[in-house]
C-alpha positions as CSV (number, residue, x, y, z in Angstrom):
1,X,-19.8,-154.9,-22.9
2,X,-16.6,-155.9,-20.9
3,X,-15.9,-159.5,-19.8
4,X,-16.0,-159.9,-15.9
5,X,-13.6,-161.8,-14.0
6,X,-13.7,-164.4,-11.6
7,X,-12.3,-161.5,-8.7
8,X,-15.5,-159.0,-9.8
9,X,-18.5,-159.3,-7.6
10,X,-21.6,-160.4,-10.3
11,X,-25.1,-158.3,-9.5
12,X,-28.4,-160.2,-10.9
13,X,-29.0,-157.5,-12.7
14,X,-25.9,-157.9,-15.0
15,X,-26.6,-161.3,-15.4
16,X,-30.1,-161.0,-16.8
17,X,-28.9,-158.3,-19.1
18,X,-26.1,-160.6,-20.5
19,X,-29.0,-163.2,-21.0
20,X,-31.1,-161.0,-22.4
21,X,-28.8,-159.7,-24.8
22,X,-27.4,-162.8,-25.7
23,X,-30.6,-165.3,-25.2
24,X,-31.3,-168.4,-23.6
25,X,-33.8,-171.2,-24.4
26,X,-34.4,-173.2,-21.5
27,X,-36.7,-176.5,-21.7
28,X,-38.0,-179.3,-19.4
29,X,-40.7,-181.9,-18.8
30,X,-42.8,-182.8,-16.1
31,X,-45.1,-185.9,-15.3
32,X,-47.4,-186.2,-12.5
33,X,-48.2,-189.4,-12.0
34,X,-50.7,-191.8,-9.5
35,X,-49.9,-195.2,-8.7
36,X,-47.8,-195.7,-11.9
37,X,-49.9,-193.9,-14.0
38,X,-49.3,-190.8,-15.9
39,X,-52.2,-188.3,-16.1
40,X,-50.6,-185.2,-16.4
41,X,-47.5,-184.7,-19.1
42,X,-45.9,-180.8,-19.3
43,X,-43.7,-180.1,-22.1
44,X,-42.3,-176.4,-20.7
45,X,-40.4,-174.6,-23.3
46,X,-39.3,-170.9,-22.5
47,X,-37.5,-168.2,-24.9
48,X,-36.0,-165.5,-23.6
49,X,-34.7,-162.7,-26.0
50,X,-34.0,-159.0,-26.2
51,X,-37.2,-157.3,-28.1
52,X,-34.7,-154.8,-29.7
53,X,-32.8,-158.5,-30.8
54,X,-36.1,-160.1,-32.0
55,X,-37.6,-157.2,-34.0
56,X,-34.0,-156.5,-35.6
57,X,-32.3,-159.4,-35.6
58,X,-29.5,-158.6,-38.5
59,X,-28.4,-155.9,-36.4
60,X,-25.3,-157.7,-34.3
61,X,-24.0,-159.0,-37.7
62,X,-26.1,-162.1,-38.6
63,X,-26.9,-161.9,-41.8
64,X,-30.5,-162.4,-43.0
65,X,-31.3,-166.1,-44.2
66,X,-34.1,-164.5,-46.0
67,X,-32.1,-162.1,-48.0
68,X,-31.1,-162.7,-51.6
């Protein structure tokens, strides 16, 4: 895949496949709250990876942890 440049117009669609390919782990909290006190606590954790990069892993390079 080439690098863009800052001059190259960017679609969406170029940018999810560089996250996709690459991977992203994006996480967050949320707390609802009445009169100072918390009933509702979220903790939102999202992975977002390639299925050809989960199922075969090894295959950019990364060796195996696993391996002997």
């Amino acid at each position: 895949m080439t690098e863009l440049t800052a001059g190259q117009g960017t679609s969406i669609v170029d940018l999810l496949d560089r996250v996709v390919d690459r991977g992203a782990v994006l996480s967050g909290d949320a707390i609802i709250s009445l009169a100072g006190v918390d009933l509702i606590r979220l903790d939102l954790r999202l992975l977002l990876i390639g299925v050809d990069e989960a199922l075969h892993p090894a295959s950019r390079g990364v060796a195996d942890e696993r391996a002997p």
